[in-house]
PADRENVEX-735915 format. One record per residue (C-alpha): residue number from 0; x, y, z. Coordinates in steps of 0.02 Angstrom, whole numbers, plus 32768, in hexadecimal, padded with zeros to 4 digits. Example, Ala and Ser with C-alpha at 12.3 -4.5 7.8 and 13.67 -1.06 7.14 Angstrom:
! residues 2
+-----+------+------+------+
!   i !    x !    y !    z !
+-----+------+------+------+
!   0 ! 8267 ! 7F1F ! 8186 !
!   1 ! 82AC ! 7FCB ! 8165 !
+-----+------+------+------+
This chain:
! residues 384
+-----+------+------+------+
!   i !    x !    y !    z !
+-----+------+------+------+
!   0 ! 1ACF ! E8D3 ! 2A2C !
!   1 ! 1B3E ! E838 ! 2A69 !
!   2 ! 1B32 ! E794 ! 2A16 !
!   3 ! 1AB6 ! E715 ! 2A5D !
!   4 ! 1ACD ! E686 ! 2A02 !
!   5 ! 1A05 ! E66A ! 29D9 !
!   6 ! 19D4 ! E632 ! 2928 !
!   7 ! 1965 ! E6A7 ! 28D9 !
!   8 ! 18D1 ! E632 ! 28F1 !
!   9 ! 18DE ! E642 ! 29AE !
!  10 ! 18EF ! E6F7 ! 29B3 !
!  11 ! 1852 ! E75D ! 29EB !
!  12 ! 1807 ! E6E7 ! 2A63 !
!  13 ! 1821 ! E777 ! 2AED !
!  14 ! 17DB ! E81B ! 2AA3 !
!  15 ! 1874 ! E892 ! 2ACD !
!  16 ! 18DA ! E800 ! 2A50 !
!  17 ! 189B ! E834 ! 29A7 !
!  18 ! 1823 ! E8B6 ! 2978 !
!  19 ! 1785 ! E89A ! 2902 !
!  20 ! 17A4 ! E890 ! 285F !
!  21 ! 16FD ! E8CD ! 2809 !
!  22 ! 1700 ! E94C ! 275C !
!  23 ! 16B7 ! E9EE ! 276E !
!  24 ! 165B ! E9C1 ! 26D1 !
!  25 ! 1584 ! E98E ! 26D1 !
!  26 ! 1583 ! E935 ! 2637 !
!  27 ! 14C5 ! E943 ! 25F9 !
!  28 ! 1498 ! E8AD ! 2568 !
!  29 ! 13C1 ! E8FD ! 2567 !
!  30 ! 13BB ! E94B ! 24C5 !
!  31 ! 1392 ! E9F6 ! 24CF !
!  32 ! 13C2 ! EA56 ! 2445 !
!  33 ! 133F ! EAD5 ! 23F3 !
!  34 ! 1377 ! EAD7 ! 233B !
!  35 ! 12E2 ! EB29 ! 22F6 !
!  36 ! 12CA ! EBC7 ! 2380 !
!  37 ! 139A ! EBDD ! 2360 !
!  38 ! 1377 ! EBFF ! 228D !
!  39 ! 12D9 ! EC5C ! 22B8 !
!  40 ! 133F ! ECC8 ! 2320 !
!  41 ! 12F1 ! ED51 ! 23C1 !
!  42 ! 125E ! EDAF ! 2387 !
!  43 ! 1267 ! EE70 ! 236D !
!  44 ! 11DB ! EEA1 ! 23E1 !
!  45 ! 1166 ! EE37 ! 245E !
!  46 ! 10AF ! EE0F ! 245A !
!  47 ! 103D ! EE76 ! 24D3 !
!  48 ! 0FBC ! EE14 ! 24F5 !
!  49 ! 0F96 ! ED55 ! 2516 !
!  50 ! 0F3B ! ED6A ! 246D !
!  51 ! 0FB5 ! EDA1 ! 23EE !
!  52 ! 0F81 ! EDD9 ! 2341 !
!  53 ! 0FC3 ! EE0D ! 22A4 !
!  54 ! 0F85 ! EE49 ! 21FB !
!  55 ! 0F84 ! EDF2 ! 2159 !
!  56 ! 0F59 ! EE43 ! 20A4 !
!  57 ! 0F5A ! EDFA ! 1FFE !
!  58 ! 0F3D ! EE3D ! 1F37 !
!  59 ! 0EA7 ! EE25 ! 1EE6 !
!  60 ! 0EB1 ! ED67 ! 1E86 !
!  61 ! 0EE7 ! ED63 ! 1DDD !
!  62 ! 0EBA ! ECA5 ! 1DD7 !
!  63 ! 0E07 ! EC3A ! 1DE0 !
!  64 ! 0DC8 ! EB9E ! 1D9C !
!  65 ! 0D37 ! EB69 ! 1D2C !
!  66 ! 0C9C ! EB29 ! 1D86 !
!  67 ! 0C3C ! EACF ! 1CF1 !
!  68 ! 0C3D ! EA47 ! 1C93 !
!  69 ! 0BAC ! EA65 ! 1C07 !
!  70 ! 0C2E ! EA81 ! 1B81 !
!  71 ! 0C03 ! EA4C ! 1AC3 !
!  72 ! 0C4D ! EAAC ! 1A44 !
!  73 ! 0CE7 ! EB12 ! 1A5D !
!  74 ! 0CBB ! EBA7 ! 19D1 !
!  75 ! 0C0A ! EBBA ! 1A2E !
!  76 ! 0C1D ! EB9D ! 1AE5 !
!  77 ! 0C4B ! EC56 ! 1B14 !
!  78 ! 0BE7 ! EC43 ! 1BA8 !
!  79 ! 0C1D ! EBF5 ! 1C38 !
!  80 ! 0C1E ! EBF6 ! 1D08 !
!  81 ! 0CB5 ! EC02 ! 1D65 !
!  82 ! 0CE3 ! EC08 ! 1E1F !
!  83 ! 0CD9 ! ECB2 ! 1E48 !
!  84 ! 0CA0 ! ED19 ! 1DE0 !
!  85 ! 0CC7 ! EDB2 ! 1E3F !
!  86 ! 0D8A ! ED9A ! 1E1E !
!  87 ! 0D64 ! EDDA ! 1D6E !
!  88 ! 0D3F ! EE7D ! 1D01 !
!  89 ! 0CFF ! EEA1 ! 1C5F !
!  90 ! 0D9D ! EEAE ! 1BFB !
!  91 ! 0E0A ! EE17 ! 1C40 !
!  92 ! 0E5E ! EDD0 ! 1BC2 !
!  93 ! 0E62 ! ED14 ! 1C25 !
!  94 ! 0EB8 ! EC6D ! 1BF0 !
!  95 ! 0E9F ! EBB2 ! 1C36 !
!  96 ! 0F39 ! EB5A ! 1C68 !
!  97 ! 0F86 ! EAE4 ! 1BED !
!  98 ! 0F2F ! EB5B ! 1B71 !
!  99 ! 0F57 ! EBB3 ! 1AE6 !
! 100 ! 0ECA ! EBFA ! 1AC0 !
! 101 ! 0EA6 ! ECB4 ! 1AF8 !
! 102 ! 0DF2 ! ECE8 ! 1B2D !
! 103 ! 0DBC ! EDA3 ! 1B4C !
! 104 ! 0D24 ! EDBF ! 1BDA !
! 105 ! 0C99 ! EE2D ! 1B8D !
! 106 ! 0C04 ! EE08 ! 1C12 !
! 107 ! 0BFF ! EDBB ! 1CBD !
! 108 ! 0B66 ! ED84 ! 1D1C !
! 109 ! 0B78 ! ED4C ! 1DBF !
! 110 ! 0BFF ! ECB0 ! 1DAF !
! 111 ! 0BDA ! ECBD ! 1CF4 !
! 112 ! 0C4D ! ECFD ! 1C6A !
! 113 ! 0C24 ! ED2E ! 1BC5 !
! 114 ! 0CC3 ! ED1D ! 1B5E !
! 115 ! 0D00 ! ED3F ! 1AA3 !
! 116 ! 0D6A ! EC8E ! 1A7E !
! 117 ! 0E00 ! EC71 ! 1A15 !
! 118 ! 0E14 ! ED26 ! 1A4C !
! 119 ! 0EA7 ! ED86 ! 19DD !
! 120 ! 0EBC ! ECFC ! 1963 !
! 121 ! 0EC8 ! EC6B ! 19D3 !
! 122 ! 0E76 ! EBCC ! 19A6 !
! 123 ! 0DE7 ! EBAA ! 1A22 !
! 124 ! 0E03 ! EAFC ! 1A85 !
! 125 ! 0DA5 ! EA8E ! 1AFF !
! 126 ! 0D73 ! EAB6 ! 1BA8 !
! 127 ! 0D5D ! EA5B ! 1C42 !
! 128 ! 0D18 ! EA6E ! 1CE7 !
! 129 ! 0DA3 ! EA8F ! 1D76 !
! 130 ! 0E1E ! EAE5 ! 1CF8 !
! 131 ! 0E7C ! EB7A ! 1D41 !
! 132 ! 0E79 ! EC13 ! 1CEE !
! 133 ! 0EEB ! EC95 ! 1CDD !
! 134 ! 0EB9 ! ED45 ! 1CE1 !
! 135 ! 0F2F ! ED9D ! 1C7D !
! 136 ! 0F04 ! EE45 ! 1C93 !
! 137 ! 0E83 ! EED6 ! 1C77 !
! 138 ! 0E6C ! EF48 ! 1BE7 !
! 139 ! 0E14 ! EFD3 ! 1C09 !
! 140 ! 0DC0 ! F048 ! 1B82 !
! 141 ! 0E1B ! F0E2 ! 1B5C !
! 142 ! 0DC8 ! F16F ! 1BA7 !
! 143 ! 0D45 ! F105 ! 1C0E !
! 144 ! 0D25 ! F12F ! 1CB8 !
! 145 ! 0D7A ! F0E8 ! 1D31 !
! 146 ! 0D52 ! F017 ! 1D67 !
! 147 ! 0D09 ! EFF6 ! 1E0B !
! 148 ! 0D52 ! EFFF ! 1E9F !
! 149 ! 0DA8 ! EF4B ! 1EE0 !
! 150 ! 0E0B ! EF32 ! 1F67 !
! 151 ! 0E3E ! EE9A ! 1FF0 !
! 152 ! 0E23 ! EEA5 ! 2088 !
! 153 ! 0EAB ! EE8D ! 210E !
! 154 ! 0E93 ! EDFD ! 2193 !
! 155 ! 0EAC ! EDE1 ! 2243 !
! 156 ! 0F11 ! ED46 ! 226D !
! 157 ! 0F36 ! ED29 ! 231A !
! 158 ! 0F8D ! ECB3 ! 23A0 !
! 159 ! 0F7A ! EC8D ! 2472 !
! 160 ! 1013 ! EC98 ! 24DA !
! 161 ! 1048 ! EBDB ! 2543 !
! 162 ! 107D ! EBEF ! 25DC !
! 163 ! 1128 ! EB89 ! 25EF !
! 164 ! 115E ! EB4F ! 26AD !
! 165 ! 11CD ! EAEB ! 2715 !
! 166 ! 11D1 ! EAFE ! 27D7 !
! 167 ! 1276 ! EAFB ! 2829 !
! 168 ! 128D ! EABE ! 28DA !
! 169 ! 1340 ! EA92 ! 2949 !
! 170 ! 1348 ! EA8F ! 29F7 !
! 171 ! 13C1 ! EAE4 ! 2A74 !
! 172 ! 1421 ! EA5B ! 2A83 !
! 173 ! 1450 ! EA50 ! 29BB !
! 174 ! 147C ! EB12 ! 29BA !
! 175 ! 14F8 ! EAF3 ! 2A58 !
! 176 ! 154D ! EA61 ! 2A18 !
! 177 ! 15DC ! EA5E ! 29AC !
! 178 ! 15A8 ! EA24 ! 28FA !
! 179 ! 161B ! E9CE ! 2882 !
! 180 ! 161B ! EA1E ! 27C4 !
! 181 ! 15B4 ! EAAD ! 27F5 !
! 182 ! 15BC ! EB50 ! 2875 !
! 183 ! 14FA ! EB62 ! 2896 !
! 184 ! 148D ! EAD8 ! 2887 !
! 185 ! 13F9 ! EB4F ! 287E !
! 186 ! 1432 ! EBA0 ! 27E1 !
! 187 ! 1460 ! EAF2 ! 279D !
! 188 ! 13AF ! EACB ! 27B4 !
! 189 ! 1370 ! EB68 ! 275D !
! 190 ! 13E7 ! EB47 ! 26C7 !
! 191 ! 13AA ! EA8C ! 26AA !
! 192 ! 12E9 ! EAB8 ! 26AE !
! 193 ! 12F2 ! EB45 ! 2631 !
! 194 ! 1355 ! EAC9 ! 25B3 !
! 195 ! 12C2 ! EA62 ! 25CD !
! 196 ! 1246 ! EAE0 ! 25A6 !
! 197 ! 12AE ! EB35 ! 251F !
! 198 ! 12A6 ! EA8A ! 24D6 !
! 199 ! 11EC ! EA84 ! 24F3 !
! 200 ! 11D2 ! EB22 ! 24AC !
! 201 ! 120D ! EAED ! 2405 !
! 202 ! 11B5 ! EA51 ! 2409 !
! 203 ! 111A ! EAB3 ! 241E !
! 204 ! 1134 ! EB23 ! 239D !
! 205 ! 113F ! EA9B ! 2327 !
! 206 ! 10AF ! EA1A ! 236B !
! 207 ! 1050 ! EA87 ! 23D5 !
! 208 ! 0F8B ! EAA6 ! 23B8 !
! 209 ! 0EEA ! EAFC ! 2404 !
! 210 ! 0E67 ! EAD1 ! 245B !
! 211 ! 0DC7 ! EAD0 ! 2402 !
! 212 ! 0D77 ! EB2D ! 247C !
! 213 ! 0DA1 ! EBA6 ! 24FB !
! 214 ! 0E43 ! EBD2 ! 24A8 !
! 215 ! 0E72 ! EC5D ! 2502 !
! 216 ! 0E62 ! EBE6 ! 258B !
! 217 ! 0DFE ! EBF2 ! 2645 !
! 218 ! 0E13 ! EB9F ! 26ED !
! 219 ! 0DFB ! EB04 ! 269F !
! 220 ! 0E4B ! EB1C ! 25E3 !
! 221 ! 0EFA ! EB0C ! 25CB !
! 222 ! 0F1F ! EB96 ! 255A !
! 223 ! 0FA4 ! EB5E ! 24D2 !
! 224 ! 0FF2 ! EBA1 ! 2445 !
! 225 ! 0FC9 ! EB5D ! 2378 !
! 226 ! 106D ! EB1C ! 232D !
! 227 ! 10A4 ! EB1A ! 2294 !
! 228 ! 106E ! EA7B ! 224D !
! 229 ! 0FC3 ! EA95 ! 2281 !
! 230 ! 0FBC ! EB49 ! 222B !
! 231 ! 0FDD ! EB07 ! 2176 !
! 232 ! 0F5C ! EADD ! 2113 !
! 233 ! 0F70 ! EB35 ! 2072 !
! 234 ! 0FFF ! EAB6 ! 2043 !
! 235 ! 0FF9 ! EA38 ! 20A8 !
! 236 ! 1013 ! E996 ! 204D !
! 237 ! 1003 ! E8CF ! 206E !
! 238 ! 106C ! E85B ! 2008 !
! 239 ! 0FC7 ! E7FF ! 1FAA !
! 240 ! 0F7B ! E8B5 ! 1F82 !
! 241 ! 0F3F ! E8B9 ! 1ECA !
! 242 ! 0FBE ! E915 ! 1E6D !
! 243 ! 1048 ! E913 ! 1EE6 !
! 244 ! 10E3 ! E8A3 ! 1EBB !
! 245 ! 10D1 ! E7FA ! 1ED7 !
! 246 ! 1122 ! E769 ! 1F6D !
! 247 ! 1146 ! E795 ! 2019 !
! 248 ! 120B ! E7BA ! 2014 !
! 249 ! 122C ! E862 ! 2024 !
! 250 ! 127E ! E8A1 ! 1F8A !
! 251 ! 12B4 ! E93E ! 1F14 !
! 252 ! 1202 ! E923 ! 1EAE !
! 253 ! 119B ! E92E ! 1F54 !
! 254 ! 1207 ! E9C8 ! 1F8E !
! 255 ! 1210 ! EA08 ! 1EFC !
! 256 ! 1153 ! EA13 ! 1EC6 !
! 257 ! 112F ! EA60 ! 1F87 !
! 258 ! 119A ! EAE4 ! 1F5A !
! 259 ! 115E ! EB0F ! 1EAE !
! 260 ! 10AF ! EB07 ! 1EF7 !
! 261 ! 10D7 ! EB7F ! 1F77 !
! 262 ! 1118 ! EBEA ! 1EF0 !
! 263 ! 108E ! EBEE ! 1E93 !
! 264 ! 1024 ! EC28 ! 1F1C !
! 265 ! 107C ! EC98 ! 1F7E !
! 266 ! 1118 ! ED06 ! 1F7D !
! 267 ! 1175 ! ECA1 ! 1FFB !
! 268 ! 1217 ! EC95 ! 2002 !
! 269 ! 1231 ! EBDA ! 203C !
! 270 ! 12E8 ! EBD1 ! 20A4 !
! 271 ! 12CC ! EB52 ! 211C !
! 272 ! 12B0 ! EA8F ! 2112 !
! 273 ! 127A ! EA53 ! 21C3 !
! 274 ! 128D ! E98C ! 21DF !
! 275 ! 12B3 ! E90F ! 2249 !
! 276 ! 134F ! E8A4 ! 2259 !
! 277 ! 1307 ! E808 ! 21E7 !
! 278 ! 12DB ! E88C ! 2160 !
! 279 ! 1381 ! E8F1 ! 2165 !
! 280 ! 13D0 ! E852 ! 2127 !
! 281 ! 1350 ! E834 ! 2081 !
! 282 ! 1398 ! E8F0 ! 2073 !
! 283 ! 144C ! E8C2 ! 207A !
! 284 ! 1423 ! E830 ! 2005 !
! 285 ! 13F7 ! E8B8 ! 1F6D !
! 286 ! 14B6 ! E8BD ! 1F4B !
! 287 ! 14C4 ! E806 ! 1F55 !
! 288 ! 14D2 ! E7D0 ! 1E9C !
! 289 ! 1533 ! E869 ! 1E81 !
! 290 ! 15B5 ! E85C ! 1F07 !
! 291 ! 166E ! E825 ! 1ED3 !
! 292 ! 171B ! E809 ! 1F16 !
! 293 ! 17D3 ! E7FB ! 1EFD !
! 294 ! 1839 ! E786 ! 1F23 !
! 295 ! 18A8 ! E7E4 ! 1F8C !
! 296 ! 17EE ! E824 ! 1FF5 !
! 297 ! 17FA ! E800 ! 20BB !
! 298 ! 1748 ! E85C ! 20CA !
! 299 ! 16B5 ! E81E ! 20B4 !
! 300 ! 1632 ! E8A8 ! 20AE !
! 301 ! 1571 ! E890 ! 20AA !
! 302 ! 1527 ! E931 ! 20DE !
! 303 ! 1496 ! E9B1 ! 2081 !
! 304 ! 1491 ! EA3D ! 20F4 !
! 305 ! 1449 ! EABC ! 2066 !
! 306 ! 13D7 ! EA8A ! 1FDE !
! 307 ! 13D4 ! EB03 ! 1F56 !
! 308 ! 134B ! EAFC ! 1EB8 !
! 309 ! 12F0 ! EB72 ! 1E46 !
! 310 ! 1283 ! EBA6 ! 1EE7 !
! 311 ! 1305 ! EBEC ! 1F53 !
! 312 ! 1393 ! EBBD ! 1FCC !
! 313 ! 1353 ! EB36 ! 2061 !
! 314 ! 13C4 ! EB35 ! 20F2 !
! 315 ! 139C ! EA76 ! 213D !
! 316 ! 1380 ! EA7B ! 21E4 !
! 317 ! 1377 ! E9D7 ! 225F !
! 318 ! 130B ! E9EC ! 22F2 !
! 319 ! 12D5 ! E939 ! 235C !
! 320 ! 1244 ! E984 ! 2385 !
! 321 ! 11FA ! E962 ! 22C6 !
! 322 ! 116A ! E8F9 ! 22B0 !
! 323 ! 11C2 ! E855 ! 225E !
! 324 ! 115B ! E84B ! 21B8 !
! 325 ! 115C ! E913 ! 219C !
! 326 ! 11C4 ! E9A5 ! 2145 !
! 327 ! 119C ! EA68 ! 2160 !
! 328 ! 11D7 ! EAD9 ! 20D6 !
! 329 ! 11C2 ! EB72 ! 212A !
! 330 ! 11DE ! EC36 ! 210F !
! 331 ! 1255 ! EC65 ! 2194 !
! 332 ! 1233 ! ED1E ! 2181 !
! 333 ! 117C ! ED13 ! 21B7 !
! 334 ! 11A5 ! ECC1 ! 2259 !
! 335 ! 119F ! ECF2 ! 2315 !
! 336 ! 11B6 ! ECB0 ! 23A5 !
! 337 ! 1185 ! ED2A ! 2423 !
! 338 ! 116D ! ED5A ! 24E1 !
! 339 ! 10F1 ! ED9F ! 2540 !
! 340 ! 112C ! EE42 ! 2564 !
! 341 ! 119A ! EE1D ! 261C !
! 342 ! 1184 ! ED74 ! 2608 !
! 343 ! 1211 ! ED35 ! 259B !
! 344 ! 1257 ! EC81 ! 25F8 !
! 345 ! 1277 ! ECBF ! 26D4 !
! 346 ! 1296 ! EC86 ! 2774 !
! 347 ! 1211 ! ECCF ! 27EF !
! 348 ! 123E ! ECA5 ! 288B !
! 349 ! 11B1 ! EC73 ! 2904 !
! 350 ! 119A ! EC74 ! 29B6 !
! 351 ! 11E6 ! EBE1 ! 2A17 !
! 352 ! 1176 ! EB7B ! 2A8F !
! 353 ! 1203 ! EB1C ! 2ADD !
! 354 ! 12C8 ! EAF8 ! 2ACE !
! 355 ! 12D3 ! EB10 ! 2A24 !
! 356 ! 12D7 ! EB94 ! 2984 !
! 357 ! 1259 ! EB7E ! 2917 !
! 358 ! 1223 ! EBD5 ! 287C !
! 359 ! 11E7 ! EBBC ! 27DB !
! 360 ! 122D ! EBDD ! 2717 !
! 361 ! 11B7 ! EC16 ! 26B3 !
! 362 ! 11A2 ! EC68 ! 25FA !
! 363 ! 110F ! EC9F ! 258F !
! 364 ! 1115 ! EC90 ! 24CB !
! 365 ! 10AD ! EC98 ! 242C !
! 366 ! 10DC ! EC57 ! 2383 !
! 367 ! 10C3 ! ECD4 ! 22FD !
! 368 ! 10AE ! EC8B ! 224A !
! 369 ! 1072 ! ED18 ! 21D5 !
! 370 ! 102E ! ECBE ! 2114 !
! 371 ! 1020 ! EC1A ! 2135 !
! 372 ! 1007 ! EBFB ! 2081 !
! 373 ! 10B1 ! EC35 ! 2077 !
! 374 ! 10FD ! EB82 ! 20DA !
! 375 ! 10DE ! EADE ! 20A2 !
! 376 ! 10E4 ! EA34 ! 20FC !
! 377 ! 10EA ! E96F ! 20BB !
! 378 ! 1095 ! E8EC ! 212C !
! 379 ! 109D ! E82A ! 2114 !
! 380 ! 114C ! E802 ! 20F0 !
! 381 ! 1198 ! E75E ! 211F !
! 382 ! 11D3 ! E766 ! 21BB !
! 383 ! 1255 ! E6AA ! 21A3 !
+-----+------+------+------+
């Protein structure tokens, strides 16, 4: 090309002068990043119906509580009414929490026990209503017949399918022209609406909820999946409970008691620890008054991506869609996230009316979350 003398500024005010100079590169700043679906990881099957159930079993209890508070006299109460009375047998050796005293079950009556105290040597001690007693175990008579027949019985627990969809519309003109950073602007379209309702999808598996009617939905009912933090109940826990640690900064106690509480009631294996941005960093700040450096250190690390304790391994994960004050301590292994058969995340195009192409992504998932007493989750932390 010959030298024309122009400065640089001048250049391009005649199109054949100086091409565009545009990046082939969208940059996208909308978060949309699905933390929680990515360590869940694709089911192994799909549900088959927009109702999608599961079973549930558990062992008979080996735990109830005292229901009476007429107590006098240690050596002579051997009477007295518990929860459920049903949970025991004739030949329980039992002990209260805290306790050491052993008692042996000779009678029950309806919720009431009839017990031999300061049972094999132990020194009979004070009872009080809402104590939790241990049932140790049965001994059974040698050559009795056999005890009566107990058993659990295994439970439905069940979840609707939520219908997920963005529609999808360019007109003839788009698809002709030449687009800069992309070779179809129909397929561009289709890639930035399911990153929306990926991200959507996970933000309803965490938040989502029922309606209290109607829940498999109608012309006129929405049907939506139950999320996670509205399926725990067993330990759900509010900084100000009775019992549970006290202030409202997250901390090892709080997580720490969840966990043990969890353990107690359930055989969960606790690996992940769900929060929010604000919370990830009172998480980092357990290593604070522990953290040191050399002189000769250039890096400057703050950073708790695993928490281990006596309760298991947690791997922390950071998802934005997190309600600010909470934390979900969750059993990864008893989680799904699954399609409707055929209707994992689409395009379906639809007929076009007009100069354009038109069609609509669209997905259909459940959340399944078998033993909910098996997660945990802590509301009411400061959020500043």
């Amino acid at each position: 090309m010959s030298f024309t003398g122009k400065a640089t500024y001048s250049a391009g005010t005649t199109l054949p002068e100086l091409a565009e100079d545009v990046s082939d590169v969208v940059g996208i700043i909308s978060p949309f990043e699905t933390p929680l679906l990515n360590a869940l990881g694709d089911p192994l099957y799909a549900a088959m119906s927009t109702h999608h159930e599961w079973l549930e079993d558990s062992l008979l209890p080996n735990k109830d509580a005292i229901n009476d508070d007429t107590f006098t006299d240690p050596d002579v109460d051997t009477d007295f009414v518990v929860d459920n009375g049903n949970r025991f047998q004739v030949g329980d050796q039992i002990q209260v929490e805290g306790s050491e005293e052993l008692m042996l079950v000779t009678g029950i009556n309806g919720n009431t026990l009839t017990v031999v105290r300061g049972y094999a040597g132990t020194t009979a001690e004070d009872l009080a209503d809402n104590q939790v007693i241990n049932i140790l175990g049965n001994a059974a008579l040698e050559g009795a017949d056999k005890p009566t027949a107990r058993f659990t019985n295994r439970v439905r627990k069940g979840n609707y399918t939520q219908i997920f969809t963005a529609s999808v519309e360019v007109s003839g003109s788009d698809l002709a022209a030449r687009q800069v950073g992309l070779a179809d602007e129909l397929d561009y379209q289709k890639q930035e609406r399911l990153r929306e309702l990926l991200r959507d999808l996970e933000n309803t598996v965490i938040n989502g909820g029922q309606p209290s009617s109607n829940p498999e939905g109608s012309g006129t009912v929405r049907r939506t999946l139950n999320g996670i933090t509205q399926n725990i109940s067993s330990n759900l826990f509010h900084t100000g409970d009775s019992g549970f640690p006290s202030g409202n900064d997250l901390d090892e106690t709080k997580i720490n008691y969840v966990l043990r509480k969890i353990w107690e009631s359930s055989n969960g294996k606790v690996n992940l620890i769900v929060v929010n941005g604000f919370q990830k960093r009172k998480i980092n700040a357990f290593m604070s008054s522990n953290r040191s450096f050399g002189a000769v250190d250039q890096k400057y690390t703050d950073l708790v991506s695993q928490y281990e304790s006596d309760f298991g391994l947690c791997h922390v994960i950071v998802s934005r869609w997190m309600p600010q004050d909470a934390v979900l301590l969750l059993d990864g292994s008893r989680f799904s996230v699954l399609p409707l058969a055929g209707r994992s995340f689409h395009f379906k195009p639809l007929a076009s009316g007009g100069d354009y192409e038109c069609g609509q992504v669209i997905g259909e998932y459940t959340l399944e979350m078998r033993n909910e007493e098996a997660h945990g989750c802590i509301r009411g932390l400061s959020t500043s």
